[in-house]
N, CA and C atoms as a LAMMPS dump frame, in Angstrom:
ITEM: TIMESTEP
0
ITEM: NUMBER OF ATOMS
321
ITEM: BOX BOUNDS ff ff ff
-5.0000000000000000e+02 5.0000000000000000e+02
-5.0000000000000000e+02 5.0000000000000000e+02
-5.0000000000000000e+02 5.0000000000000000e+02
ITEM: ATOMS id mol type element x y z
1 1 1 N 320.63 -295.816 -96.047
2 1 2 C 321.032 -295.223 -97.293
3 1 3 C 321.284 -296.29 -98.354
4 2 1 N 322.018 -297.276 -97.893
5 2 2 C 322.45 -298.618 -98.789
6 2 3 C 320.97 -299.019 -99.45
7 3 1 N 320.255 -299.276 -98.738
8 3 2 C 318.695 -300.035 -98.9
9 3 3 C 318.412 -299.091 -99.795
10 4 1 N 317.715 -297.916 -99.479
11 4 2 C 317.576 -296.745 -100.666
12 4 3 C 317.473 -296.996 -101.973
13 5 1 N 319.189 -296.967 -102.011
14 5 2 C 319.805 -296.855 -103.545
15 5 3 C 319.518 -298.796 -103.986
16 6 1 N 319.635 -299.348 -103.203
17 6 2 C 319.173 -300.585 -103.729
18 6 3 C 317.801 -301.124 -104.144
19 7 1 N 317.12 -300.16 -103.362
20 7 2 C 315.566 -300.273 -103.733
21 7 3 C 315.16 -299.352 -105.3
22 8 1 N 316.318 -298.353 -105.265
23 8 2 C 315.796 -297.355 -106.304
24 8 3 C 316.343 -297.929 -107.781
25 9 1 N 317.59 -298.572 -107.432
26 9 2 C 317.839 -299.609 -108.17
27 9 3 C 316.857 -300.987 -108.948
28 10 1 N 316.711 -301.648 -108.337
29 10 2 C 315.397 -302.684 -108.579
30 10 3 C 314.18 -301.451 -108.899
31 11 1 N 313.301 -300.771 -109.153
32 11 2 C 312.45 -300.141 -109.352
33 11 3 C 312.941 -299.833 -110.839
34 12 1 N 314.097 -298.929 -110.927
35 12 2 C 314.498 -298.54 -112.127
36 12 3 C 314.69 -299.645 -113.189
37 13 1 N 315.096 -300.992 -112.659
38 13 2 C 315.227 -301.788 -113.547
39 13 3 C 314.077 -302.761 -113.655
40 14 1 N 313.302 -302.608 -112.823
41 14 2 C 311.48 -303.642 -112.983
42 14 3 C 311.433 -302.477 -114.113
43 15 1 N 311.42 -301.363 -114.213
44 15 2 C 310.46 -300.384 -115.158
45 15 3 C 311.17 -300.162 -116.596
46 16 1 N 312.173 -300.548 -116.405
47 16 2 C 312.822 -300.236 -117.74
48 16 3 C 312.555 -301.891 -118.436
49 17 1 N 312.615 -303.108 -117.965
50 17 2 C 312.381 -304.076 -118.797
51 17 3 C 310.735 -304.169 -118.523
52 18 1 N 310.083 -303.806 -117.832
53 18 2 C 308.593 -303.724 -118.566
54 18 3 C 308.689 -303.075 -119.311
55 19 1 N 309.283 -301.831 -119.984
56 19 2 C 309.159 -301.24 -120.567
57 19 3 C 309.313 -301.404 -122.001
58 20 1 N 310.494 -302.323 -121.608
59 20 2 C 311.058 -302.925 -123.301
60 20 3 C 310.064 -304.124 -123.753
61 21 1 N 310.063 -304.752 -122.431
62 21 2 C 308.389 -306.248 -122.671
63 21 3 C 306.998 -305.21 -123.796
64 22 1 N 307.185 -304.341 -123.299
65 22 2 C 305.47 -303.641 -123.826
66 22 3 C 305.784 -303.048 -125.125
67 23 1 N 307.137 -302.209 -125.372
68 23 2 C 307.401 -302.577 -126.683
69 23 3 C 307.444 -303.465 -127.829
70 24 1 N 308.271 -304.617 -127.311
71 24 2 C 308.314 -305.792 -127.836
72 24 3 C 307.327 -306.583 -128.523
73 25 1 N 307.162 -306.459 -129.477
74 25 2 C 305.761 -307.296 -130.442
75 25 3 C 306.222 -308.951 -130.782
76 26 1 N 304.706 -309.274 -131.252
77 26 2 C 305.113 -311.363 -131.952
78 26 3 C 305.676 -310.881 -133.677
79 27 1 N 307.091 -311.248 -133.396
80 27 2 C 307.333 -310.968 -135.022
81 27 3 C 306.379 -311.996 -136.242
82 28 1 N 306.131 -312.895 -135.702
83 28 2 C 305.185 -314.124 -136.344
84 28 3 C 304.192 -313.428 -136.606
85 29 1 N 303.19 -313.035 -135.672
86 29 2 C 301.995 -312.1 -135.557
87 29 3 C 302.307 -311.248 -136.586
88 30 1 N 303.23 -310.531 -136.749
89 30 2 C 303.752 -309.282 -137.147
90 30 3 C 303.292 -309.855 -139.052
91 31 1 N 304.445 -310.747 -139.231
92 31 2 C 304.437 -311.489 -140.709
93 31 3 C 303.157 -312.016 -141.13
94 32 1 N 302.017 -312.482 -140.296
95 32 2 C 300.923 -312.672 -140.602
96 32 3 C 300.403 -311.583 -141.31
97 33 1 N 300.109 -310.563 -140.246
98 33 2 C 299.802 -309.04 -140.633
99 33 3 C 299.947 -308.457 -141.983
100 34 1 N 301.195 -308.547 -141.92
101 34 2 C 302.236 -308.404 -143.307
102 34 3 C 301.694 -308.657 -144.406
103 35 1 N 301.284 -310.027 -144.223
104 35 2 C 301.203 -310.448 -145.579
105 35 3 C 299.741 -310.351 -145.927
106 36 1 N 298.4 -309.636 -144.796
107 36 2 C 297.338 -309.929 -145.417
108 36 3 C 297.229 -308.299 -146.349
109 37 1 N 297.929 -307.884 -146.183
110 37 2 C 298.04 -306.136 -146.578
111 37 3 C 298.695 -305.098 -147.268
112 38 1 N 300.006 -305.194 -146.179
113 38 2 C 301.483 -304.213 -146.729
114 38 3 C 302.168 -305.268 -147.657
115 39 1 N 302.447 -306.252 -147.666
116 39 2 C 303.017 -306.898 -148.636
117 39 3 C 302.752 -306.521 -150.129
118 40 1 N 301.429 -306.153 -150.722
119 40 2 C 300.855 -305.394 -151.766
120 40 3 C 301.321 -304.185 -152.377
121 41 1 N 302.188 -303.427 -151.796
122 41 2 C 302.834 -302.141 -152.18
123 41 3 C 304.199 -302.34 -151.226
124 42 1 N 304.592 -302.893 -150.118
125 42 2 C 305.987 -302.743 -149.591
126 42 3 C 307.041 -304.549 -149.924
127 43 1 N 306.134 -304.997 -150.911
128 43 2 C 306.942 -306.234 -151.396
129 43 3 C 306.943 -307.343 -150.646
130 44 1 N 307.303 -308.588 -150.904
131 44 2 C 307.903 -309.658 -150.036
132 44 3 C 309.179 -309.082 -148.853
133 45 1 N 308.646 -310.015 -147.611
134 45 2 C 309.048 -309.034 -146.011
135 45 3 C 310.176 -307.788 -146.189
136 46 1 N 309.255 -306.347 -146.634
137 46 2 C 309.183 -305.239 -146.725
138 46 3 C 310.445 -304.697 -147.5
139 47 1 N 311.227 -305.498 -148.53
140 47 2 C 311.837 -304.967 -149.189
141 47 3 C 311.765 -303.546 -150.367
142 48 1 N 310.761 -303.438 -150.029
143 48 2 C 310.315 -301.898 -151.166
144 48 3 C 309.893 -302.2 -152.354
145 49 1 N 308.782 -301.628 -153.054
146 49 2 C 308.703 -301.739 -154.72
147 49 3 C 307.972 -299.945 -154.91
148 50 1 N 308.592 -300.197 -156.381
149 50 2 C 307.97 -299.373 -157.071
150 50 3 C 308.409 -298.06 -155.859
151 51 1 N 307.659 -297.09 -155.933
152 51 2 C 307.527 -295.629 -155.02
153 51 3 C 307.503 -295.889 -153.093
154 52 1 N 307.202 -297.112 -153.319
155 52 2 C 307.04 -297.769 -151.283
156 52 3 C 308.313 -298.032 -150.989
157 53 1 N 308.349 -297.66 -150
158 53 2 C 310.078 -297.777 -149.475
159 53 3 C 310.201 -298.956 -148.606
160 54 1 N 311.409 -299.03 -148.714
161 54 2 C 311.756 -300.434 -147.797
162 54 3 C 311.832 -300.152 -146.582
163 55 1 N 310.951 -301.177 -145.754
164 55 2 C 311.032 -301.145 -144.417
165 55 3 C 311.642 -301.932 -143.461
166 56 1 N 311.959 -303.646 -144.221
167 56 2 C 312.975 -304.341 -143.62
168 56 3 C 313.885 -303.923 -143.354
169 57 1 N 314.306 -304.019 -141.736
170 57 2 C 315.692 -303.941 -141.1
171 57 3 C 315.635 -302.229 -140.2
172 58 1 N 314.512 -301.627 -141.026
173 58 2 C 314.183 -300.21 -139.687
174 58 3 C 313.965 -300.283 -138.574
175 59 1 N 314.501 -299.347 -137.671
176 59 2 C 314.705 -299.637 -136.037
177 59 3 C 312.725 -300.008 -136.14
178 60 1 N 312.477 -300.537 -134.966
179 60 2 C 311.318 -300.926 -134.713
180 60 3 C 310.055 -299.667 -134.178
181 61 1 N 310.941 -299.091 -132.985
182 61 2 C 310.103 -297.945 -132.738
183 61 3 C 310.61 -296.558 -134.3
184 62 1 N 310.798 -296.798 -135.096
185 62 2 C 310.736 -295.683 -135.859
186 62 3 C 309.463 -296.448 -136.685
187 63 1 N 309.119 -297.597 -137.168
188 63 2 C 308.296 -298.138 -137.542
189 63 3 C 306.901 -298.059 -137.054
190 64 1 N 307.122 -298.175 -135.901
191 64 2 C 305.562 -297.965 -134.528
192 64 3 C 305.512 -296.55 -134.631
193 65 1 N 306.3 -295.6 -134.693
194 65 2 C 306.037 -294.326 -134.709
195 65 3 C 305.585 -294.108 -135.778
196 66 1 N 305.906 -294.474 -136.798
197 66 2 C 305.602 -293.778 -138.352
198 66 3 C 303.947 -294.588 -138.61
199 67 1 N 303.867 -295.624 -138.19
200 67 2 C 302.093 -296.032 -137.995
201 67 3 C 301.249 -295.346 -137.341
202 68 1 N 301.763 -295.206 -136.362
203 68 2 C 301.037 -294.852 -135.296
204 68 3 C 300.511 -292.883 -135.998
205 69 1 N 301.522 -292.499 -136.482
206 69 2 C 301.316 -291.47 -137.012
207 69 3 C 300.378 -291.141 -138.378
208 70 1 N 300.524 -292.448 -138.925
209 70 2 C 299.43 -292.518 -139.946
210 70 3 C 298.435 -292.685 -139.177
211 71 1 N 298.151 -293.616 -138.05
212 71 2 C 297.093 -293.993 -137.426
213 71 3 C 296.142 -292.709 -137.191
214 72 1 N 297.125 -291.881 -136.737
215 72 2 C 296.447 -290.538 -136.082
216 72 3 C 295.838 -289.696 -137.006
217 73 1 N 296.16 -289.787 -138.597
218 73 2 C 295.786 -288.875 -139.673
219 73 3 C 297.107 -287.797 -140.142
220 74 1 N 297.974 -287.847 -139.362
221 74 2 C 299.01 -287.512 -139.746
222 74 3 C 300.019 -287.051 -140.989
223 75 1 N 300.087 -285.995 -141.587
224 75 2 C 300.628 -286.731 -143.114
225 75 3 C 302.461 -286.236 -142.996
226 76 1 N 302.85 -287.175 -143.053
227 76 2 C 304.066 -287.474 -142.776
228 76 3 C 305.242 -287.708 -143.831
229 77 1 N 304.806 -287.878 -145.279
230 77 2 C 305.706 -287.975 -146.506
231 77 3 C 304.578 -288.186 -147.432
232 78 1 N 305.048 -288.551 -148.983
233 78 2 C 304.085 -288.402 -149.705
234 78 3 C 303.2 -289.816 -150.459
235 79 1 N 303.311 -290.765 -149.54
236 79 2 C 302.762 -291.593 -149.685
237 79 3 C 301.683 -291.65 -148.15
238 80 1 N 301.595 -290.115 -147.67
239 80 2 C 300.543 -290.134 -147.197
240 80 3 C 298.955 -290.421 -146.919
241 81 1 N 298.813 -290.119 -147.91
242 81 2 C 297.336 -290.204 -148.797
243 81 3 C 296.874 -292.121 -148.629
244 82 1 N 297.896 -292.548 -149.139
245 82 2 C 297.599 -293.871 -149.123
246 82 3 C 297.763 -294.754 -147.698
247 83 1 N 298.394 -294.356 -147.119
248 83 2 C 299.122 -294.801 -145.601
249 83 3 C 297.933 -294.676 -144.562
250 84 1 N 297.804 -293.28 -144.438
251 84 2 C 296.557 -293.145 -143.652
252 84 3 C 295.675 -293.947 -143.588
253 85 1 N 294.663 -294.204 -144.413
254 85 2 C 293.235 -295.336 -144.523
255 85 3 C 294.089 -296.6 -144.105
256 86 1 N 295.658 -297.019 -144.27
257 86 2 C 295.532 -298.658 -144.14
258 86 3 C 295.771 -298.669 -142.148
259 87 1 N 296.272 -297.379 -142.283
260 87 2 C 296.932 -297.675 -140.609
261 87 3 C 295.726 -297.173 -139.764
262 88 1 N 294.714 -296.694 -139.842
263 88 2 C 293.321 -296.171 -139.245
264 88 3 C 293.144 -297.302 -138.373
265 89 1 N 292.978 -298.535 -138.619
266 89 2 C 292.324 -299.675 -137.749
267 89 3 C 293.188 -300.145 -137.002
268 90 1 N 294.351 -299.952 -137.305
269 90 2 C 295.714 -300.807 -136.577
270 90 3 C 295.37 -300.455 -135.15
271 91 1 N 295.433 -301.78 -134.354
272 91 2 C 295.724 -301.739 -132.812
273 91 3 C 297.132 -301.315 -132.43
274 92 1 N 297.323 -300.991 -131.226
275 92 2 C 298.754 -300.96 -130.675
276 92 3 C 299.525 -302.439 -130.599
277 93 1 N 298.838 -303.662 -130.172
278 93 2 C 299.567 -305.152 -130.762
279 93 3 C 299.553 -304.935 -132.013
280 94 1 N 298.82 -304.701 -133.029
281 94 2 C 299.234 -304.532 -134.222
282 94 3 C 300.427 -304.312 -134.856
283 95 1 N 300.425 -303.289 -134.337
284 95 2 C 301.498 -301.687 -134.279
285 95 3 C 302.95 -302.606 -133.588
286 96 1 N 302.977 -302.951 -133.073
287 96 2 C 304.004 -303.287 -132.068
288 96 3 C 304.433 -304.734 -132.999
289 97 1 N 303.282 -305.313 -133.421
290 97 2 C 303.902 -307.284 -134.392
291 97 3 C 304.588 -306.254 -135.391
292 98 1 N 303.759 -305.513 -136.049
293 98 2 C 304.545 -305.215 -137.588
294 98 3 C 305.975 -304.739 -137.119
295 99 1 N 305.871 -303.464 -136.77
296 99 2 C 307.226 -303.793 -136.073
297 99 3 C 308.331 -304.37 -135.783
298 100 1 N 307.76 -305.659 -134.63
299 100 2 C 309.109 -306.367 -134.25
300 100 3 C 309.127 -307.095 -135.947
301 101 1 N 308.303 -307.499 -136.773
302 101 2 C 308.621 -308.421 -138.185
303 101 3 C 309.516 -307.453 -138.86
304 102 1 N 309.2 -306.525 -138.761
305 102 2 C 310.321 -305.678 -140.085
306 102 3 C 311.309 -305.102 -139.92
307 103 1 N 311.58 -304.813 -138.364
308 103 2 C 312.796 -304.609 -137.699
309 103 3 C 313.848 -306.23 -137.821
310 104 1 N 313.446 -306.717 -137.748
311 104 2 C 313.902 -308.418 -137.743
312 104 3 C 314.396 -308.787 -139.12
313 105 1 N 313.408 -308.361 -140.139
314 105 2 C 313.545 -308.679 -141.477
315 105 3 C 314.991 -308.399 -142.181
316 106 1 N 315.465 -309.396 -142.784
317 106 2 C 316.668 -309.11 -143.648
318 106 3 C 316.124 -307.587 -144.669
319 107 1 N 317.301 -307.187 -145.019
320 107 2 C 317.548 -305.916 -145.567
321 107 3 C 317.32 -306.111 -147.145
C-alpha cells in the first residue's frame, strides 16, 4: 500500500512539472518575436497604444489562450479583424515565447 501511494505520488509529480516545462516558453525568443511584429500596434514590451491593449504583465496562459484563439479564426473582442491574420502562422513555441516575454514584462 505504502509503495502505491508513493509511486502514485512520483507519477503525479513527473506529470505536473512536465507539464509546467511544456508550458514554459524562451522569454528572449519571445522578445525577438515581439519586436519583429506586435510591437507595431501593442508598443514597446507590450505596454498598449492607441485602441491595442496592454499585454505586459498578463498571466501567460491567458496570453497563449487568447493567440491561440486568434490562431483558430476565432473572434474574440474587437480588434478581431486585425488579430486573426497576425496569429494564423504562429507555432505553439511561438505561442508559448510570446507568452513567457509578456507575462515577464514590466507593467
Amino acid at each position: 500500500m505504502k509503495m502505491r501511494l508513493l509511486l502514485t505520488i512520483a507519477i503525479t509529480t513527473a506529470v505536473t512539472f512536465s507539464s509546467a516545462e511544456a508550458r514554459d516558453g524562451d522569454a528572449l525568443a519571445g522578445e525577438a518575436r515581439y519586436s519583429e511584429t506586435c510591437v507595431n500596434c501593442h508598443g514597446p514590451a507590450g505596454r498598449g497604444m492607441a485602441s491595442f491593449p496592454q499585454l505586459a504583465g498578463k498571466d501567460a496562459d491567458y496570453i497563449s489562450g487568447r493567440l491561440k484563439q486568434y490562431r483558430s479564426g476565432e473572434t474574440v473582442g474587437p480588434n478581431s479583424g486585425l488579430m486573426i491574420p497576425m496569429a494564423r502562422d504562429l507555432s505553439d513555441d511561438e505561442i508559448a515565447n510570446l507568452a513567457a516575454y509578456l507575462s515577464a514584462a514590466p507593467e
